[in-house]
mmCIF file of the protein (N, C-alpha, C, O) and its ligand, coordinates in Angstrom:
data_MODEL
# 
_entry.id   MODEL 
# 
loop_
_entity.id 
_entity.type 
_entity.pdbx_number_of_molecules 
1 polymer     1 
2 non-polymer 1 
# 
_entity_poly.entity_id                      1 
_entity_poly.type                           'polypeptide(L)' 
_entity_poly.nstd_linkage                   no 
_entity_poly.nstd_monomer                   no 
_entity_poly.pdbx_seq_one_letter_code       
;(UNK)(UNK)(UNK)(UNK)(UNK)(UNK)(UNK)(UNK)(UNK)(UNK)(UNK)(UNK)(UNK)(UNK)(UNK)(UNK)
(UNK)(UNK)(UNK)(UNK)(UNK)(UNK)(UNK)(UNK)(UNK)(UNK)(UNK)(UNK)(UNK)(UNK)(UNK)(UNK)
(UNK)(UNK)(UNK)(UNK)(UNK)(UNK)(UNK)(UNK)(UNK)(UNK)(UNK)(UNK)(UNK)(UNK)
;
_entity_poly.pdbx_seq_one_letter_code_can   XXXXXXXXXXXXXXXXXXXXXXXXXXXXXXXXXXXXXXXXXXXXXX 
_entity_poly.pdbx_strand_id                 A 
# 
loop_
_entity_poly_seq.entity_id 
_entity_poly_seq.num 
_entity_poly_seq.mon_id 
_entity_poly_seq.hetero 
1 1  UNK n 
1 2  UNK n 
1 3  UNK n 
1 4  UNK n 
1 5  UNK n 
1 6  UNK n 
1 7  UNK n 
1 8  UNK n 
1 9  UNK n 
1 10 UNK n 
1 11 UNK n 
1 12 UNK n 
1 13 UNK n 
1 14 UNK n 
1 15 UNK n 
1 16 UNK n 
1 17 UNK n 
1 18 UNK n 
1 19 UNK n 
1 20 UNK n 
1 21 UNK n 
1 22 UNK n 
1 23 UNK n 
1 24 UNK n 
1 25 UNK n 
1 26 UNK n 
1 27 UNK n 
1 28 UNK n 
1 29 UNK n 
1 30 UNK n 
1 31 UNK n 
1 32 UNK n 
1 33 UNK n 
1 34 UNK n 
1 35 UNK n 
1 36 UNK n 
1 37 UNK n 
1 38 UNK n 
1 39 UNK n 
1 40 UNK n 
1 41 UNK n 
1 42 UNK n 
1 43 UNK n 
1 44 UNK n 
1 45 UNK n 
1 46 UNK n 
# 
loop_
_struct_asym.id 
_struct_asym.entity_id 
A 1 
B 2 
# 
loop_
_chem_comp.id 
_chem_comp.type 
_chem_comp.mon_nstd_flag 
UNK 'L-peptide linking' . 
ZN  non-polymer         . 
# 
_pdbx_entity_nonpoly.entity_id   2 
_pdbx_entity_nonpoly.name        ? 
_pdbx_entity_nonpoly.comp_id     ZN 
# 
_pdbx_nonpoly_scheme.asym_id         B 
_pdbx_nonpoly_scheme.entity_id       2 
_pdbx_nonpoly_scheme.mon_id          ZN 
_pdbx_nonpoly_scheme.ndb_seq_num     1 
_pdbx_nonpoly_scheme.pdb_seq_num     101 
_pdbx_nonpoly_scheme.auth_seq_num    101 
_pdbx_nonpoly_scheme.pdb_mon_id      ZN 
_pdbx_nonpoly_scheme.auth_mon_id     ZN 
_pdbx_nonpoly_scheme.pdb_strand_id   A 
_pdbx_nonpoly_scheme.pdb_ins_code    . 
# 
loop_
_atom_site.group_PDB 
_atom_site.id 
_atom_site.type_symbol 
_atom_site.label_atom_id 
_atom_site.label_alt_id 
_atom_site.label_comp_id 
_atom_site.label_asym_id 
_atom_site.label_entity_id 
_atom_site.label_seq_id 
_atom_site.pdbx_PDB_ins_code 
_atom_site.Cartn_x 
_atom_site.Cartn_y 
_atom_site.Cartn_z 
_atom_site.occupancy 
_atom_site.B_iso_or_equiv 
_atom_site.pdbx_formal_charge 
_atom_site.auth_seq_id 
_atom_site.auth_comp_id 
_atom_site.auth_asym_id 
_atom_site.auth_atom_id 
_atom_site.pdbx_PDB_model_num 
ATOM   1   N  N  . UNK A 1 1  ? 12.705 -55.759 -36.164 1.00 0.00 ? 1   UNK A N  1 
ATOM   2   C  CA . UNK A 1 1  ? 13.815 -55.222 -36.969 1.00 0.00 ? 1   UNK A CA 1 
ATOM   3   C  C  . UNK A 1 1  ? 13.835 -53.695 -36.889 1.00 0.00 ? 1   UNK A C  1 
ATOM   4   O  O  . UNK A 1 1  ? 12.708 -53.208 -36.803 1.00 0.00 ? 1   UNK A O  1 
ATOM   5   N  N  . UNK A 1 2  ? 14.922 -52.764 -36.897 1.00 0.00 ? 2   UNK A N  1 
ATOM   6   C  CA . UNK A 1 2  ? 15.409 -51.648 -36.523 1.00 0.00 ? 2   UNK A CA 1 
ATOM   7   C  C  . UNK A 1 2  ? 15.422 -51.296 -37.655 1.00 0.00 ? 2   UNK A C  1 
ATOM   8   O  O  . UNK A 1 2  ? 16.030 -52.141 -38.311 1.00 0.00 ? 2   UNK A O  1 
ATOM   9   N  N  . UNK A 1 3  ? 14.980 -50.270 -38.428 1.00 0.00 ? 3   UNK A N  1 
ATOM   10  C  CA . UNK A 1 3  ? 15.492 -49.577 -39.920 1.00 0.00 ? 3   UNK A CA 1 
ATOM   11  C  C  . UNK A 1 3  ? 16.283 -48.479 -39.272 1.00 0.00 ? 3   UNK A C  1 
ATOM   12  O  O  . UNK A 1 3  ? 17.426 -48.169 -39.608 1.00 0.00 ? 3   UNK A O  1 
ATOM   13  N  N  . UNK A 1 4  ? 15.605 -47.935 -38.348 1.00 0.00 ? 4   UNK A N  1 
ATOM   14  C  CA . UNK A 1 4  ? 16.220 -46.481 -37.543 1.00 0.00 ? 4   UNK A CA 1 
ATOM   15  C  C  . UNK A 1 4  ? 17.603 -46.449 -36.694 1.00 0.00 ? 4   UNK A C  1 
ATOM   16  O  O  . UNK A 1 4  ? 17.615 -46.827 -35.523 1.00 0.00 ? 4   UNK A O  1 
ATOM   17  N  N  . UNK A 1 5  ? 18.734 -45.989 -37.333 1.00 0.00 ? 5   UNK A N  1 
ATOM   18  C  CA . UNK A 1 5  ? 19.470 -45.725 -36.549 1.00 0.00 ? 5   UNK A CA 1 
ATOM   19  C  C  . UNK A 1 5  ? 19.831 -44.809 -35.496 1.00 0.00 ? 5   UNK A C  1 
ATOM   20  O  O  . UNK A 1 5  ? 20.425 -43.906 -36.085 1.00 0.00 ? 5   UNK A O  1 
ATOM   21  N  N  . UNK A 1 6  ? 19.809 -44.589 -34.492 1.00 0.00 ? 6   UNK A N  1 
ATOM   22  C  CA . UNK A 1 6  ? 19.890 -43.495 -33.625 1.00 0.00 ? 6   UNK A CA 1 
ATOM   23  C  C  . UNK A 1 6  ? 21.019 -42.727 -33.867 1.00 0.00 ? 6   UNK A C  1 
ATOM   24  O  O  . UNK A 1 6  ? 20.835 -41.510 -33.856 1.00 0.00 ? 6   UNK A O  1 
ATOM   25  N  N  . UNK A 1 7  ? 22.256 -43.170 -34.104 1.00 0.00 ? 7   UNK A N  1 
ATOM   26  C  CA . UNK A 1 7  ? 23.727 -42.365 -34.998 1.00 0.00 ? 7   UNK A CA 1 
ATOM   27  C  C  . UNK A 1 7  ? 22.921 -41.703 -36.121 1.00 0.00 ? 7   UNK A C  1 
ATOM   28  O  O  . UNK A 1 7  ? 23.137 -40.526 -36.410 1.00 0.00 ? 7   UNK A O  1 
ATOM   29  N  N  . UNK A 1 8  ? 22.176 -42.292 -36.636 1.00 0.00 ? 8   UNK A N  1 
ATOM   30  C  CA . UNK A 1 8  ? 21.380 -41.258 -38.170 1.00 0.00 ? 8   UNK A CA 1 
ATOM   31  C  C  . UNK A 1 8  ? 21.141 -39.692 -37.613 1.00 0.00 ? 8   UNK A C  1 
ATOM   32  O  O  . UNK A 1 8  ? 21.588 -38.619 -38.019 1.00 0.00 ? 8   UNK A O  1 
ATOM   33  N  N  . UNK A 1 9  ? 20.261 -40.022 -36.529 1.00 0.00 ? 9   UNK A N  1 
ATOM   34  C  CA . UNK A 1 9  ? 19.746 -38.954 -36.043 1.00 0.00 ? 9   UNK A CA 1 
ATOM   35  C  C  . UNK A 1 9  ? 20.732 -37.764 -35.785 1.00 0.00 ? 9   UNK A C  1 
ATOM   36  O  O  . UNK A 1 9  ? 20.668 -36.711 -36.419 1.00 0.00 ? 9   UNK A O  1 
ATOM   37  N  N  . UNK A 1 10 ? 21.623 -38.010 -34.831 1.00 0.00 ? 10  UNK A N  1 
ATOM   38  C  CA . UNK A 1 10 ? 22.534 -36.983 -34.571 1.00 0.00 ? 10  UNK A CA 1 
ATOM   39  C  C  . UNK A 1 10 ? 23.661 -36.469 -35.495 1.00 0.00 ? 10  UNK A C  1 
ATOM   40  O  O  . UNK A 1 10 ? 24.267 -35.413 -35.315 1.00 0.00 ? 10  UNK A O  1 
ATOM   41  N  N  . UNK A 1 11 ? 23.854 -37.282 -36.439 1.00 0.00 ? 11  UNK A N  1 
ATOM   42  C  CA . UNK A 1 11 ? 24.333 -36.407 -37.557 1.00 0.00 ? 11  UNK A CA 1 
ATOM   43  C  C  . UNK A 1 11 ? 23.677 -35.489 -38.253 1.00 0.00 ? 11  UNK A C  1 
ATOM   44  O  O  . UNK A 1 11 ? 24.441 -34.717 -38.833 1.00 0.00 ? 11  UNK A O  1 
ATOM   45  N  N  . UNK A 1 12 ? 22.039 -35.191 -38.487 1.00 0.00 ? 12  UNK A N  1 
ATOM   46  C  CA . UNK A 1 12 ? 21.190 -34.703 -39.091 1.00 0.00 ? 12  UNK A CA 1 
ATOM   47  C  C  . UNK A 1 12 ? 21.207 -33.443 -38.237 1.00 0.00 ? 12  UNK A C  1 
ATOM   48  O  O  . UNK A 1 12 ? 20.768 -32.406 -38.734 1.00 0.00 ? 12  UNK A O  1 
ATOM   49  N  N  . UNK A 1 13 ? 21.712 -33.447 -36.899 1.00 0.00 ? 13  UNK A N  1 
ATOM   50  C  CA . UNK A 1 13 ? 21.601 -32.243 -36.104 1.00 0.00 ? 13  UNK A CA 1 
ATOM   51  C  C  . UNK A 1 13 ? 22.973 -31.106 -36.677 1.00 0.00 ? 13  UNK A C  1 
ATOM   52  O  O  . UNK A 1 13 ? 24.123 -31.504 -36.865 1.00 0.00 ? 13  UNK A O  1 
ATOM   53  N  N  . UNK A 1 14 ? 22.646 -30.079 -36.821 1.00 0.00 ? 14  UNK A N  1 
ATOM   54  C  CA . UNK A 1 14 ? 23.658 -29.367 -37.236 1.00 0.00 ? 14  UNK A CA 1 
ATOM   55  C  C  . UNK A 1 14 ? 24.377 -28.835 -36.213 1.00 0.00 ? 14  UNK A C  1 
ATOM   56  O  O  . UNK A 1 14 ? 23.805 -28.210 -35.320 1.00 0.00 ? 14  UNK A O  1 
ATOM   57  N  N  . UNK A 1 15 ? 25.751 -29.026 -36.221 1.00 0.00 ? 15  UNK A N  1 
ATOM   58  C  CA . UNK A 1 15 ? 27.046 -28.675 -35.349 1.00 0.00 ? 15  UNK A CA 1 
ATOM   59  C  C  . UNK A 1 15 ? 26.626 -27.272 -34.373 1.00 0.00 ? 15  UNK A C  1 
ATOM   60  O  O  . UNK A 1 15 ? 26.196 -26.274 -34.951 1.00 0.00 ? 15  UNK A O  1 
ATOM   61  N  N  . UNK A 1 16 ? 26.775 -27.284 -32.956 1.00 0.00 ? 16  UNK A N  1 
ATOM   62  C  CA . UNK A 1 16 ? 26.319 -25.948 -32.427 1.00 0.00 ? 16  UNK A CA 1 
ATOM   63  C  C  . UNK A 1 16 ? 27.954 -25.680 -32.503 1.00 0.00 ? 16  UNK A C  1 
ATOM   64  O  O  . UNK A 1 16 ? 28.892 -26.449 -32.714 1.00 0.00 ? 16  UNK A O  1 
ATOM   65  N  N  . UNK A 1 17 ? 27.898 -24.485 -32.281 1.00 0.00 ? 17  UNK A N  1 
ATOM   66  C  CA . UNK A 1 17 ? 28.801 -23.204 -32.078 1.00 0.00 ? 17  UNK A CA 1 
ATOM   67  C  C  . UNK A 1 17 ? 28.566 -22.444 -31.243 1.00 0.00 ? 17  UNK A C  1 
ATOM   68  O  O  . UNK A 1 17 ? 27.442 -22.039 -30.944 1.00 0.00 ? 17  UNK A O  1 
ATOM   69  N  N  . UNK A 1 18 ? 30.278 -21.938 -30.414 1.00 0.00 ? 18  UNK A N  1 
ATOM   70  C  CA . UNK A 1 18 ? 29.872 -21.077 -29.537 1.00 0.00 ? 18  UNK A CA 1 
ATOM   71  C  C  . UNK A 1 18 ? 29.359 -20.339 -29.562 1.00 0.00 ? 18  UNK A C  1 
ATOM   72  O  O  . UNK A 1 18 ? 29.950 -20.068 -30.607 1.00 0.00 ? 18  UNK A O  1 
ATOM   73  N  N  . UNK A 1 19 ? 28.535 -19.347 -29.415 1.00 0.00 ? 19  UNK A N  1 
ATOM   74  C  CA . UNK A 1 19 ? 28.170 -18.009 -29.470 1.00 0.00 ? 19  UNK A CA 1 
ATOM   75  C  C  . UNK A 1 19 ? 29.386 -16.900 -29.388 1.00 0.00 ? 19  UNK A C  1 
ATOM   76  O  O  . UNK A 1 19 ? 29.146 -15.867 -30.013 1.00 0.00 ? 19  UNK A O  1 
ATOM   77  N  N  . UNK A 1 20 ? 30.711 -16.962 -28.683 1.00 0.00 ? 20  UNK A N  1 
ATOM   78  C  CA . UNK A 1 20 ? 31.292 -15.739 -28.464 1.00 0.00 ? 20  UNK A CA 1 
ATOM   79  C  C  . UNK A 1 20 ? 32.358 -16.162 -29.438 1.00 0.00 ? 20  UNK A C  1 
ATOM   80  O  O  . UNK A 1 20 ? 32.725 -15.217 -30.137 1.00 0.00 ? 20  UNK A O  1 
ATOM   81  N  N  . UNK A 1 21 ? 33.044 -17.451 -29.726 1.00 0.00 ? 21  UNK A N  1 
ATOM   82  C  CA . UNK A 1 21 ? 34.572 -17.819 -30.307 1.00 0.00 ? 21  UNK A CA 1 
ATOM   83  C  C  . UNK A 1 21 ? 33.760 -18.228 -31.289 1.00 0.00 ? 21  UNK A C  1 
ATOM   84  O  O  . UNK A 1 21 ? 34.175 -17.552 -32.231 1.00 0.00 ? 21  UNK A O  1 
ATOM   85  N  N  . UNK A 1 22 ? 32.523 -19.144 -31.870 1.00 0.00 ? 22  UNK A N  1 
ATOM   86  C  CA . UNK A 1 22 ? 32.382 -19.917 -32.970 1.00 0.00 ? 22  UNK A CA 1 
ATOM   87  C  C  . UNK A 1 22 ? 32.921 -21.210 -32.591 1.00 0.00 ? 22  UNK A C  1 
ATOM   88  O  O  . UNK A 1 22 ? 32.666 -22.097 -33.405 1.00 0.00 ? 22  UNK A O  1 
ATOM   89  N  N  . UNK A 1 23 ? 33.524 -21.521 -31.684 1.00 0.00 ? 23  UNK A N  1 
ATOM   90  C  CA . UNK A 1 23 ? 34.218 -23.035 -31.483 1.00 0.00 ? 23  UNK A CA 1 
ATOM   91  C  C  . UNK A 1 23 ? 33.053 -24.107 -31.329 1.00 0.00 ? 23  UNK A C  1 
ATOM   92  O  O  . UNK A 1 23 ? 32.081 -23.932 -30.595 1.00 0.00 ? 23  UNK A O  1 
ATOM   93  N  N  . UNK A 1 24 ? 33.297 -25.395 -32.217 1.00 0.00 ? 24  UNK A N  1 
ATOM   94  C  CA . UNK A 1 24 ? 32.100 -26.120 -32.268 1.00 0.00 ? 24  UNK A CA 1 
ATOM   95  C  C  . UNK A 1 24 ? 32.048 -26.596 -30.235 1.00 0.00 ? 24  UNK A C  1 
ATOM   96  O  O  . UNK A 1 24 ? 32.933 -26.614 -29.379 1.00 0.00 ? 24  UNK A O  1 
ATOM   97  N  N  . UNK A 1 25 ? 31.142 -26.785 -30.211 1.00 0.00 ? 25  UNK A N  1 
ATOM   98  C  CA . UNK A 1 25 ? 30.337 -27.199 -28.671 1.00 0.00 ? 25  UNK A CA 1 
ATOM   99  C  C  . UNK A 1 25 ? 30.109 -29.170 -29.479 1.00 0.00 ? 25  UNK A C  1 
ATOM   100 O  O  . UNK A 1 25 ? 29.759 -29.532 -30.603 1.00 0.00 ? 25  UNK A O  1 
ATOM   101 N  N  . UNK A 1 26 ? 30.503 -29.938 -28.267 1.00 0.00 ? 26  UNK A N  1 
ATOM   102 C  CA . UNK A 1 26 ? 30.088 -31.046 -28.019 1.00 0.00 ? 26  UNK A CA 1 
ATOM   103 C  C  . UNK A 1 26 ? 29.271 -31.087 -27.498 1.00 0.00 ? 26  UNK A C  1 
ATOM   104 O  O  . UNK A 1 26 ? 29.239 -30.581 -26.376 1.00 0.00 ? 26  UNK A O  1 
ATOM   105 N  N  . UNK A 1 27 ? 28.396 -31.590 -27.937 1.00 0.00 ? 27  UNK A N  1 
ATOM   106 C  CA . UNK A 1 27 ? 27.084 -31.802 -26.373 1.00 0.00 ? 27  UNK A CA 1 
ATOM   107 C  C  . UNK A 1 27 ? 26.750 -32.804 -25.958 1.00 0.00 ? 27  UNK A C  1 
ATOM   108 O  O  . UNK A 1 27 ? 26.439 -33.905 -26.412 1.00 0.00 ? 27  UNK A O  1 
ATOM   109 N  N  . UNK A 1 28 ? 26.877 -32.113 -24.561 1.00 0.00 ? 28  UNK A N  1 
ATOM   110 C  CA . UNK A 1 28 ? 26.845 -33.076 -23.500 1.00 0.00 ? 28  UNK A CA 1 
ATOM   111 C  C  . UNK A 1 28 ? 25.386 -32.893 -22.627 1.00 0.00 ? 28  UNK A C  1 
ATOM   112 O  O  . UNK A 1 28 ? 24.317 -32.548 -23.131 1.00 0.00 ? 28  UNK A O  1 
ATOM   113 N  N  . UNK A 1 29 ? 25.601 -33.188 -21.303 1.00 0.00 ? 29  UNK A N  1 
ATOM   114 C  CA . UNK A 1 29 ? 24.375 -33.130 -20.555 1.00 0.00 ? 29  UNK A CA 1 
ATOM   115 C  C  . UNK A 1 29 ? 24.209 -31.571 -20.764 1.00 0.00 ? 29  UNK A C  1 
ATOM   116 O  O  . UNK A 1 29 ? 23.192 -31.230 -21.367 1.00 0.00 ? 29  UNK A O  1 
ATOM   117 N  N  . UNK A 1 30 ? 24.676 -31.039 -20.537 1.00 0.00 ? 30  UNK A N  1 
ATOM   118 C  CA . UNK A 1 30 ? 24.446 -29.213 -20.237 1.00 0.00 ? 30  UNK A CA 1 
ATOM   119 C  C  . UNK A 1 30 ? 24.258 -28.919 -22.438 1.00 0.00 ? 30  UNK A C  1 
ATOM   120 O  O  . UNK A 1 30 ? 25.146 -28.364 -23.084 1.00 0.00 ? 30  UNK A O  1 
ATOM   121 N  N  . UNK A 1 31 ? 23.424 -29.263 -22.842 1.00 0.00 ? 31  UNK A N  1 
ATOM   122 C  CA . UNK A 1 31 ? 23.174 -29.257 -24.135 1.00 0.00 ? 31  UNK A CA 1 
ATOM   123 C  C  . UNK A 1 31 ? 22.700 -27.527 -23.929 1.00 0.00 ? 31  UNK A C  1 
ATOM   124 O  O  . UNK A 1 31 ? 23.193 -26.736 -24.733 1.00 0.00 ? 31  UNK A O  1 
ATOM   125 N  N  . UNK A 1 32 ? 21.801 -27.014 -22.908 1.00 0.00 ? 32  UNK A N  1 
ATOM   126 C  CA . UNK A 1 32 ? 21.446 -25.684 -23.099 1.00 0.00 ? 32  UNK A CA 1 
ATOM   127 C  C  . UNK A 1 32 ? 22.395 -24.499 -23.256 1.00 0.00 ? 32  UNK A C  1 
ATOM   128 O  O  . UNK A 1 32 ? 22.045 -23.334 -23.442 1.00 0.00 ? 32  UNK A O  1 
ATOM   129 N  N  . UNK A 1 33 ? 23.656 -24.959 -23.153 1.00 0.00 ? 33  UNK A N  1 
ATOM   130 C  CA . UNK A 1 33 ? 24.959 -24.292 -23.095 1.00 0.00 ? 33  UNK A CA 1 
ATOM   131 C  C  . UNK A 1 33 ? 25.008 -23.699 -24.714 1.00 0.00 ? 33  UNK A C  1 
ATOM   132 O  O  . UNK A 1 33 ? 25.146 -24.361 -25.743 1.00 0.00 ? 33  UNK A O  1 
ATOM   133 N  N  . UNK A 1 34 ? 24.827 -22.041 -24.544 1.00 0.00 ? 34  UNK A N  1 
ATOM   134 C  CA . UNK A 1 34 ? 25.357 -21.892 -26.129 1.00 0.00 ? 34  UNK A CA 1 
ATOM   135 C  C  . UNK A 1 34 ? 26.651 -21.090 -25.863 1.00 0.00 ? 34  UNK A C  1 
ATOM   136 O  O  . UNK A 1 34 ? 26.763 -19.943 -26.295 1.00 0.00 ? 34  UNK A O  1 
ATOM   137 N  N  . UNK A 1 35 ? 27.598 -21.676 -25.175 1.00 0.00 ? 35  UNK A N  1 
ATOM   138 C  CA . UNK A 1 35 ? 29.213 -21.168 -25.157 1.00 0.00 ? 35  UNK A CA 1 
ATOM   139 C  C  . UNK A 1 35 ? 29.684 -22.411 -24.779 1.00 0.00 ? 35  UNK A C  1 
ATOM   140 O  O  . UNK A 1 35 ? 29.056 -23.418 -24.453 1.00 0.00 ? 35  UNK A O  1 
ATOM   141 N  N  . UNK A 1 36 ? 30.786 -22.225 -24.860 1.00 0.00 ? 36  UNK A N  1 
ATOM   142 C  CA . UNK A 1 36 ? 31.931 -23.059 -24.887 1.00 0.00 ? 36  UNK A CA 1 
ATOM   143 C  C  . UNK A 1 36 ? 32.404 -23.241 -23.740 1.00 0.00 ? 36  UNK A C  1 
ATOM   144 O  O  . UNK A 1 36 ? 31.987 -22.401 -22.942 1.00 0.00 ? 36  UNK A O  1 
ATOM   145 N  N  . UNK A 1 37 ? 33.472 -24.381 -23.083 1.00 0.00 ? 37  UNK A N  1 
ATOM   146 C  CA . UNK A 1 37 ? 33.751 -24.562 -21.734 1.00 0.00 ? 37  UNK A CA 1 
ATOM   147 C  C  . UNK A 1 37 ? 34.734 -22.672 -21.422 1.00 0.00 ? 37  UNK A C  1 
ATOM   148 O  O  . UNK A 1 37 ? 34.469 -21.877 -20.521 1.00 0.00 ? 37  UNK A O  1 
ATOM   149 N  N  . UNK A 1 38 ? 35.779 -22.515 -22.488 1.00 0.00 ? 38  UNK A N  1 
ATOM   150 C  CA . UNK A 1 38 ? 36.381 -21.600 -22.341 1.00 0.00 ? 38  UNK A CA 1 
ATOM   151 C  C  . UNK A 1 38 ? 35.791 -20.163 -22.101 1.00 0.00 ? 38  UNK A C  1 
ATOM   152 O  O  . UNK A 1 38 ? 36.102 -19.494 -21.116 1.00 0.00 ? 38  UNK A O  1 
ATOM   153 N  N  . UNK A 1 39 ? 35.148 -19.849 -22.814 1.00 0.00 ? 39  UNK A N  1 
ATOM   154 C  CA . UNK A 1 39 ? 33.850 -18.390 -22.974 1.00 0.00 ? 39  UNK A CA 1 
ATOM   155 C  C  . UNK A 1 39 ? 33.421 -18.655 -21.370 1.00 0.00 ? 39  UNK A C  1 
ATOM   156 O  O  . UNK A 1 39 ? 33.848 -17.922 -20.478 1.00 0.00 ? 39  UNK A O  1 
ATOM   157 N  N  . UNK A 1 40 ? 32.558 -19.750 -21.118 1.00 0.00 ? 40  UNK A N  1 
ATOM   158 C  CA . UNK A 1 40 ? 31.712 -19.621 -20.003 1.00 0.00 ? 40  UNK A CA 1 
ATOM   159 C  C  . UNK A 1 40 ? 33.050 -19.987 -18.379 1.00 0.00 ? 40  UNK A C  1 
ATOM   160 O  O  . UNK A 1 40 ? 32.673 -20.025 -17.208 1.00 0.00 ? 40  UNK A O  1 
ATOM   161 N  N  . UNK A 1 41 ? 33.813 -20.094 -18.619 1.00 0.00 ? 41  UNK A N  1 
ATOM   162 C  CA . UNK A 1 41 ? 35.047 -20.041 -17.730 1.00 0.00 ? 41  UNK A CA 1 
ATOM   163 C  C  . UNK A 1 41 ? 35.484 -18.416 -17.686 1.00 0.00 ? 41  UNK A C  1 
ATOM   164 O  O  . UNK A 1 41 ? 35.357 -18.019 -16.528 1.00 0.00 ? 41  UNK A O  1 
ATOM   165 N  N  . UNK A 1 42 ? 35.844 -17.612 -18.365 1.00 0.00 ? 42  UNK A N  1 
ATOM   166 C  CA . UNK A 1 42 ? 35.924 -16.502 -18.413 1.00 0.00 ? 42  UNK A CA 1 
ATOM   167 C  C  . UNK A 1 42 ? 35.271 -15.541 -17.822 1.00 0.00 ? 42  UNK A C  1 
ATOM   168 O  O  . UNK A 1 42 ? 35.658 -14.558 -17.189 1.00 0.00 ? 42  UNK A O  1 
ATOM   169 N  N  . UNK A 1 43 ? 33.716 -16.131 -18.241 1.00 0.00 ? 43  UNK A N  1 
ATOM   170 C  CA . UNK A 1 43 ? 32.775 -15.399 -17.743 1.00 0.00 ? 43  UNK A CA 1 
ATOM   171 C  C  . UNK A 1 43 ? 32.709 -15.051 -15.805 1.00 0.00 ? 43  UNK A C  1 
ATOM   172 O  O  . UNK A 1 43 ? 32.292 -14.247 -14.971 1.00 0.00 ? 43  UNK A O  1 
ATOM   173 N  N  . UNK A 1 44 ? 33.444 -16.308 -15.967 1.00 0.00 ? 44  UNK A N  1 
ATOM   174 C  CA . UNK A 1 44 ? 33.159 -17.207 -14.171 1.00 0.00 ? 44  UNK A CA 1 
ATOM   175 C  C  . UNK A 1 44 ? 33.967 -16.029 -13.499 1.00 0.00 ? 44  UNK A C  1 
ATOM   176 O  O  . UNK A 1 44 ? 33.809 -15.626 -12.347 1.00 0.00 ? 44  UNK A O  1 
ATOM   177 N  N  . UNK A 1 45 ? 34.983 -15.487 -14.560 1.00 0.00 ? 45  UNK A N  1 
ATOM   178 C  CA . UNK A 1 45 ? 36.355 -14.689 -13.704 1.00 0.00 ? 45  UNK A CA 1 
ATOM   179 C  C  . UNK A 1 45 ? 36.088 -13.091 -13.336 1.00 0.00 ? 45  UNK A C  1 
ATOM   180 O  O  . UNK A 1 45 ? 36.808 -12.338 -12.679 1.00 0.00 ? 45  UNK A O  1 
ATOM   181 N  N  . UNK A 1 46 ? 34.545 -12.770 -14.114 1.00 0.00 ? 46  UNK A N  1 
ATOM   182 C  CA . UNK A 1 46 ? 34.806 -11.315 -14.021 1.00 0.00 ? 46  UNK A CA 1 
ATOM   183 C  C  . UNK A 1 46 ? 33.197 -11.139 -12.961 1.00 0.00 ? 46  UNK A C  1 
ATOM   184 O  O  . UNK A 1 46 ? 32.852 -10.034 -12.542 1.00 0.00 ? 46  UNK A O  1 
HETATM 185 ZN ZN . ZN  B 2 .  ? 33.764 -20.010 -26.923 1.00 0.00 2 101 ZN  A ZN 1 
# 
């Protein structure tokens, strides 16, 4: 029997944020990402 939910867990994690906008970050595989798809696209341009 399971008491532990694994959904428990990741709600207990607190929401990341971009570093440059504040826009919450989903995380995905690239979890080491502290910007956002947009911020780190920008970055790509200069
Ligand atoms: Zn951003």
């Amino acid at each position: 029997m399971q008491t532990k939910n694994p959904l428990e867990f990741f709600r207990t994690l607190p929401p990341k944020q971009c570093t440059e906008c504040g826009t919450h970050i989903i995380e995905q595989a690239e979890s080491y990402l502290l910007e956002c798809d947009r911020c780190l696209s920008k970055k790509d341009e200069y």
